[in-house]
N, C-alpha and C positions, 0 to 999 in steps of 0.2 A: 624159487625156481619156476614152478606153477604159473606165476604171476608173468615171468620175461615168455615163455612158452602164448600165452593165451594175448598178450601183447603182440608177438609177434606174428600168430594166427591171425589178429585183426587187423595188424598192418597190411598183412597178403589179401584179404578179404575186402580193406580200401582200393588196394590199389587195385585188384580186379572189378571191382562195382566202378572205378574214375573210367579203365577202359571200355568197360559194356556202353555208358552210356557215353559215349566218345566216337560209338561207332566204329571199334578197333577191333577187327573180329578175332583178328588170327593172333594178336598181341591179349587180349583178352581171353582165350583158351588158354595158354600159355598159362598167363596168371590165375585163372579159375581152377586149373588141377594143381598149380601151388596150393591156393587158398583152402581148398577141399583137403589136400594132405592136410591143409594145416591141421584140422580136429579128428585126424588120426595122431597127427603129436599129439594134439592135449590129451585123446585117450593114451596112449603110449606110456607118456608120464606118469596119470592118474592111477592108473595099471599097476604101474611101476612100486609108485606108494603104497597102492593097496593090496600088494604083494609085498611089502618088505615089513607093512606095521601088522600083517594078518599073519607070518610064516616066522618060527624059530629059526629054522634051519631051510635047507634049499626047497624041501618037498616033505613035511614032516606027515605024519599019520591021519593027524587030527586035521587035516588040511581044507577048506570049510569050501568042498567041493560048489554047492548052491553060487555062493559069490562068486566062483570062476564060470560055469557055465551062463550066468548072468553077464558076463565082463566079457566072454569068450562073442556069445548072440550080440551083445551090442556095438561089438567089434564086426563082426561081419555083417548088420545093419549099416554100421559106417561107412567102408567098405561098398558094398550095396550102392548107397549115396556117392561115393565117389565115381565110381563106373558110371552111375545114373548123369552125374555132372557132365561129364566128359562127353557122353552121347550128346546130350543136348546142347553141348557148345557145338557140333556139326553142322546146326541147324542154319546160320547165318554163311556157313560154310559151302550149301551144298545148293542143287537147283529145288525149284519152289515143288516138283512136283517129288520129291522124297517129303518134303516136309514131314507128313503124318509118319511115316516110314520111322523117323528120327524120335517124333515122338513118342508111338506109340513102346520104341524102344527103350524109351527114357525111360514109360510109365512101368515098364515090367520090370525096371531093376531097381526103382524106388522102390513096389508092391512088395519084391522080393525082402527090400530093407525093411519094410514095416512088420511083414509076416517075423523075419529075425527079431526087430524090439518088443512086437505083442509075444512073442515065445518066450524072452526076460521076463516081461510082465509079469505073465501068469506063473513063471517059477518062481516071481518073487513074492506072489501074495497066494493067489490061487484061482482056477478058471472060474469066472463066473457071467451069466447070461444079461447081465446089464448092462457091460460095454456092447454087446450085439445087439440088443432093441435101439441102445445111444445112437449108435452106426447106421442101422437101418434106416432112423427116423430121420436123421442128418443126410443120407446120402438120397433118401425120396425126398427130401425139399431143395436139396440142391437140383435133384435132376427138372425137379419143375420148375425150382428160379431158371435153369439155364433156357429151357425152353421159352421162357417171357424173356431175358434176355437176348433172346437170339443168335445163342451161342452156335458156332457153326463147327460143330467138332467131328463129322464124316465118321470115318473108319477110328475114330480114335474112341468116340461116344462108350461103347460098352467097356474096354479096356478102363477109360475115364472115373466112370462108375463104381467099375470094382476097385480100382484104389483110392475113393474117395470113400470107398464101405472099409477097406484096409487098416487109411491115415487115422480115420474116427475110429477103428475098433480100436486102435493103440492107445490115442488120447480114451476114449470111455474106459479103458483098462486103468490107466495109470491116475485116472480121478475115484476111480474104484478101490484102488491100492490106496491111494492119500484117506480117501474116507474109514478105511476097515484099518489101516495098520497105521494110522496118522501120518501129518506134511509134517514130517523132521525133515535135515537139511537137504537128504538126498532126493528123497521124494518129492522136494519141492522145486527142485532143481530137474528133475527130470521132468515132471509134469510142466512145468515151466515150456519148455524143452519141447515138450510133444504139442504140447498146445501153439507154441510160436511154428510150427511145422505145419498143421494144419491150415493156420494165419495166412503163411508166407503163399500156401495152396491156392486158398480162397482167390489170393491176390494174385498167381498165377494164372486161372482161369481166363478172365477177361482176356488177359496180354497173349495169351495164344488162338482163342478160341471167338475172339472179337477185335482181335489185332488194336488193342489196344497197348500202344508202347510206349506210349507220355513216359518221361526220364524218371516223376515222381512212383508211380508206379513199379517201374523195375527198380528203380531202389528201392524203395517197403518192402519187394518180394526178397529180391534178394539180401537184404538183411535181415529179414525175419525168418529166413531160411537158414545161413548161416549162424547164428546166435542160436539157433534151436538146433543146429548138428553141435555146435561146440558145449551147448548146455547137457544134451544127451552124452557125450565125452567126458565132460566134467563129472559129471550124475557119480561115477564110477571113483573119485577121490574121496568122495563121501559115503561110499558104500560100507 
């Protein structure tokens, strides 16, 4: 079942990436809050399993609280991202002088989603100050590449920043987690996951901030953005 679910998530996820680079704005919103539901079904499912092979009964004693509050944060990081989506399909939608307007609104309900999966994280291994120097040292070389790059990012620059200190703290968490409690299936599948999130970021950058929109481009971002929400989804069948 897993299998027609996460099929069918990519199918929504083609056929939104065929109208992005098609030029189809408002046909393309449409399909982009399908596609983004989609990896709230995969969690859904995943959920679903890991509530029926973890519980005797509807709600027994022994009920292994930690997994839910883990499954409960990654859900509302999803969630997060989904809202996050939807803003940002406005963008093509609206006149040029909102633009930042849209996205700085995009970047606070991503932030919001990241702060949710590093909050998993750490209740699934434990806080530690190495995903934060990872973050730091990531988000000061980013800010200087973009400066040589010539990134033109206005009123969006600091918001920028802090969720690019965010995105990293979650990946520097979840490489944290693989090294101290080891990459079995789930961990490597979420780290997987956070790391293609960041990816899909990277490759963001440019395409708003250099108007950079070449077709090859937003398809990399938005595939590697999708496949890292649906892997973060998954993460949770293997919990």
């Amino acid at each position: 079942m897993m299998f027609y679910i996460v099929l069918l998530a990519v199918v929504l996820v083609t056929l939104f990436i065929s109208l992005e680079i098609r030029n189809r704005p408002l046909e393309a919103m449409f399909l982009k809050a399908l596609a983004s539901f989609g990896f709230i079904m995969v969690f859904a499912y995943a959920f679903y399993q890991y509530f029926n092979a973890s519980y005797e009964s509807i709600w027994p004693v022994s009920s292994d609280t930690v997994g839910i509050k883990i499954a409960v944060l990654f859900l509302l990081g999803l969630v997060a991202g989904l809202i996050g989506d939807l803003i940002l399909a406005l963008r093509p939608l609206q006149k040029k002088e909102v633009e930042s307007v849209i996205i700085i609104a995009g970047i606070v309900a991503f932030s919001i989603g990241h702060i949710f999966y590093y909050s998993g994280l750490v209740i699934m291994h434990e806080f530690s100050v190495l995903p934060i120097l990872f973050s730091l040292a990531i988000t000061l070389f980013i800010h200087i590449m973009s400066k040589r790059l010539g990134f033109k990012m206005g009123a969006a620059k600091i918001p920028a920043l802090i969720y690019s200190f965010l995105i990293f703290l979650m990946v520097g968490q979840a490489l944290v987690n693989g090294i101290f409690i080891g990459f079995d299936t789930y961990v490597a599948v979420l780290s997987t996951g956070a790391i293609l999130f960041a990816v899909s970021d990277l490759i963001l950058a440019p395409i708003y901030f250099r108007n950079d929109s070449r077709k090859g481009m937003v398809v990399l971002n938005l595939s590697t953005y999708y496949a890292a929400q649906l892997l973060i989804a998954l993460s949770i069948y293997f919990l």
